[in-house]
N, C-alpha and C positions, 0 to 999 in steps of 0.2 A: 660509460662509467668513468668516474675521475676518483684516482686512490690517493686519499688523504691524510694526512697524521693531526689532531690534536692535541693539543697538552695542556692541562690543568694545572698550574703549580697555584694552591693555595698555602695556607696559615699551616694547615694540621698533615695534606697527604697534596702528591702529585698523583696525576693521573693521565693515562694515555689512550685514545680512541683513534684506531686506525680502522676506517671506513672506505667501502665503495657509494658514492656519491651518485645518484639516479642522473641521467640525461636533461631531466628537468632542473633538477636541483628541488627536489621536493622532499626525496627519501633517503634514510640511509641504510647500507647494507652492513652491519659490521665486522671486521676482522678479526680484532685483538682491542679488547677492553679491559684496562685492570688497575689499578690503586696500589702505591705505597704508601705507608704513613712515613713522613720523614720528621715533620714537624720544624720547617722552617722557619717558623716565625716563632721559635722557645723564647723566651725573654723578651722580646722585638718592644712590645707594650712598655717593659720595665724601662729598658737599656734603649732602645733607636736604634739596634743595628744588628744585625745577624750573627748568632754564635759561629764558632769556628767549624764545631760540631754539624752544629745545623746543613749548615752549607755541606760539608763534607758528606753526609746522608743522601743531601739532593744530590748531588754531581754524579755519586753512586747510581742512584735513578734514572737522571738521564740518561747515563753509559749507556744503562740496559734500554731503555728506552730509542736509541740512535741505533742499537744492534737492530733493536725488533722492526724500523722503520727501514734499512736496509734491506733485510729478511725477507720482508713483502714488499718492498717495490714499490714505498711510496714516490708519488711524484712531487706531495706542496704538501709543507708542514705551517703549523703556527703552532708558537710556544705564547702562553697568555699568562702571566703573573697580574695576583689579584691582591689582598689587604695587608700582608704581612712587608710584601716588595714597598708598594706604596709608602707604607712606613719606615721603611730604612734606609738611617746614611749610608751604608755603604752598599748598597743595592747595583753599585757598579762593578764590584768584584764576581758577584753572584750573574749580573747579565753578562760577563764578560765569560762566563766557566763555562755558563749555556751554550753561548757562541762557540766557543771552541769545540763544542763536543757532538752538537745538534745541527753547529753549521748556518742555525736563523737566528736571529736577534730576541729576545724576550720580550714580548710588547705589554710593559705594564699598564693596566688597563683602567679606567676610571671605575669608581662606584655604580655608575647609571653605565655603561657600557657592558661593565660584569652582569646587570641589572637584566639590560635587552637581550646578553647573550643569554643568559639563561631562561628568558622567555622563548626564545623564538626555541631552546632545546625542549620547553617543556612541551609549547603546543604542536609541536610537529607531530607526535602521536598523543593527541588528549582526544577522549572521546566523542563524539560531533556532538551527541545528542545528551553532552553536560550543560547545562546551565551559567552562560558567560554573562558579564564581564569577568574572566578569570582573575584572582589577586596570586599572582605565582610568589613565593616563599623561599630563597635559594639561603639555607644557613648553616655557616661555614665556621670555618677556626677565628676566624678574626673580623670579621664581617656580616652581613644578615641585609641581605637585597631584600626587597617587597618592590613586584612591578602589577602593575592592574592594568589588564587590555583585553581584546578578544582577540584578533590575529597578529594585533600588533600591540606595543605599549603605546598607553594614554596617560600614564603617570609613574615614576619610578624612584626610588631613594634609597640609599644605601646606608646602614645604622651601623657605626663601629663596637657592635657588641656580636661577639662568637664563641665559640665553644672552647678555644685556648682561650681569649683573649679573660674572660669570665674566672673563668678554675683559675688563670696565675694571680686574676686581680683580686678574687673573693670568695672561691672555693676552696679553702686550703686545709681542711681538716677532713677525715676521714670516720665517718662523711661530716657532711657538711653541719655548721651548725646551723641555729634558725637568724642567729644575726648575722654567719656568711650570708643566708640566702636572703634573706632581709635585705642586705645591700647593695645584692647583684639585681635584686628585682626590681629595684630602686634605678637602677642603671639601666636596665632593660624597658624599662616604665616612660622615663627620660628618654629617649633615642626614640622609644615610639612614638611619640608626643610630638617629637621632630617630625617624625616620618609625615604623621597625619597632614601637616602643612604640604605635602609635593605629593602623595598621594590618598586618593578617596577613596578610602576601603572601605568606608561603609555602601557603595554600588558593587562592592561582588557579590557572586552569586555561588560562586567556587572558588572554597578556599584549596591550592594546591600547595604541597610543601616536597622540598625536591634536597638532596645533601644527605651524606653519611649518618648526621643527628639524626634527621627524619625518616628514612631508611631503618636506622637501626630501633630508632621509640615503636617506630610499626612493625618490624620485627618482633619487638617483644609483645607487642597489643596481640598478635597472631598467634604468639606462643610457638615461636617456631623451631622446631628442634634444631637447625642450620640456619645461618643462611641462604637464602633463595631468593633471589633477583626477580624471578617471574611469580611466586607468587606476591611479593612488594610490592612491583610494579603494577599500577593502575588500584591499591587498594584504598579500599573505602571505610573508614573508621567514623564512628561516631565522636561527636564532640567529647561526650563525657569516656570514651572509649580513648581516646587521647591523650586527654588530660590525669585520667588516673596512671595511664604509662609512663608519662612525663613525670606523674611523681614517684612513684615506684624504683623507677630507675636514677631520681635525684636523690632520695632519700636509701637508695643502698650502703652499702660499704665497697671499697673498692674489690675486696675477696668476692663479695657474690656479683658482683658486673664482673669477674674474671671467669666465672663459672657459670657465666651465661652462654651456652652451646651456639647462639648466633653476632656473638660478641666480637668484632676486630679487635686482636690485642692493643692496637693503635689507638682504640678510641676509649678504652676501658678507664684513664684516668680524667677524662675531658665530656662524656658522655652525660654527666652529671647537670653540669654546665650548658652543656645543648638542650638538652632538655627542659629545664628554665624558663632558656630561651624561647623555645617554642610554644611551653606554655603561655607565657606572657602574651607572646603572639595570640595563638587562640583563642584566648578568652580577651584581649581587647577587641581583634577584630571582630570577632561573634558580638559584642555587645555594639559595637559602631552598626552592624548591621542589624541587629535588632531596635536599638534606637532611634533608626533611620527609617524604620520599618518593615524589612525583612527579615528573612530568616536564612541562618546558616547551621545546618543540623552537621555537617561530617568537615572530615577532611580527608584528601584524595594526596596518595602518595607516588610522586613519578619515578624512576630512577633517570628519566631521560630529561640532562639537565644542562649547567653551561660547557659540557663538553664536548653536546651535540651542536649548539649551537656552534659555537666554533667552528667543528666540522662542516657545518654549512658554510658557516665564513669564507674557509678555504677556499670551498669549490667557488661559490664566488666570485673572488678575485680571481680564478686559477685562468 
């Protein structure tokens, strides 16, 4: 066993996975897994550069984060910044506060790279006897990877629309109007149109979506009085079982997404926005593959995502 630290820093939360790594390099045991919302990337879209705030949040994070990787005795960390970092000038103040506190460098990560990490965390536990080519889903604060492979990636793209990136650009009313949402789906329309160019989603066969959005929209499909990781993890929602969460949860007010029992208060004004997002997802992809001539009846929801990946990463190199 090799003990590993991960770290997540996206748009909207960081996140830390401290695992024991199998002898193969096949599985993972884990230690300590847990999420802050800091929202590093607040303005990043408007402004190019990280608020003062912002930053100050994360380094908070790491602190705790550098205690907890002491604590157990990790031996090889990676810190991995994904669309928020990418987009900021001053992204060297922020890799420099890491370094000092973490001790590793921050390695900002490409879009396809954030892409693969997140594949290889989804299918390391996907079930055998699902139906692949898998189209993995990873949709974040500022970002929204789409990768298509069965063990590996065969195609990947990264679309600069997410769940902050959305709510700062066009969801600003409470809730939303239909010309906010009009516009953002206009924007989510566009980037997937991209997308189709670098990857073929109409060959999956499993749609997987993996990220706090997806996590929390299935949450609510389940009607779950908490939060609960295990029963998320690995669920199976129908299309139209999906899709009406997604609006449910767009067309709230911000008071009842606060009074929703399995709700991050982190994600309660941005949730709107992810949800959108995925819709748009689902229903282009379902139609590429029925166009195509199959059929895509659900969507399957992982928690196990780029942070597992990573942690593979580690062992790795280690």
């Amino acid at each position: 066993m090799t003990r590993v630290a991960a770290v997540d820093c996206g748009t909207n939360s960081i996140r830390l996975l401290i695992a024991d790594v199998s002898a193969d390099g096949s599985s993972l045991t884990d230690i300590v897994r847990t999420m802050t919302v800091v929202r590093l990337g607040q303005g990043v879209d408007k402004t190019g550069e990280f608020a003062a705030e912002a930053l100050e949040r994360t380094f908070a994070a790491v602190d705790e984060y550098a205690a907890a990787c002491r604590e157990h005795g990790v031996s090889h960390i990676r810190f991995v910044a994904t669309s928020a970092t990418r987009d900021a000038r001053n992204r060297d103040e922020f890799i420099s506060g890491v370094k000092s506190r973490l001790g590793v460098e921050p390695e900002v990560i490409s879009g396809d790279e954030e892409a693969a990490l997140s594949f290889r965390g989804a299918v390391s536990v996907i079930d055998p006897t699902r139906p692949a080519p898998y189209l993995v889903v990873d949709l974040g604060g500022g970002s929204t990877e789409m990768v298509l492979g069965e063990r590996s990636p065969a195609g990947a793209h990264s679309m600069d629309v997410g769940c902050v990136r959305m709510t700062e650009r066009h969801l600003v009313s409470d809730p939303p109007t239909a010309a906010e949402i009009d516009a953002a789906t206009a924007d989510v329309n566009a980037a997937f149109d991209v997308a189709l160019a670098q990857v073929p989603v109409a060959q999956a066969r499993s749609l997987v979506g993996l990220a706090g959005t997806i996590t929390t929209v299935t949450a609510h499909a389940l009607g779950l009085s908490g939060y609960d990781r295990d029963a998320i993890n690995g669920a199976e929602l129908s299309i139209d079982a999906a899709i009406r969460s997604c609006d449910q949860l767009l067309s709230a007010t911000r008071a009842e997404r606060a009074a929703m029992p399995f709700m991050h208060p982190g994600r309660v004004d941005v949730i709107g926005a992810g949800a959108l997002v995925w819709r748009v997802v689902i229903t282009r992809v379902r139609d590429q593959v029925v166009a195509a001539g199959g059929s895509l009846d659900a969507t399957v929801t992982s928690e196990h995502d780029i942070l597992d990946g990573i942690a593979f990463s580690v062992a790795a190199r280690a």
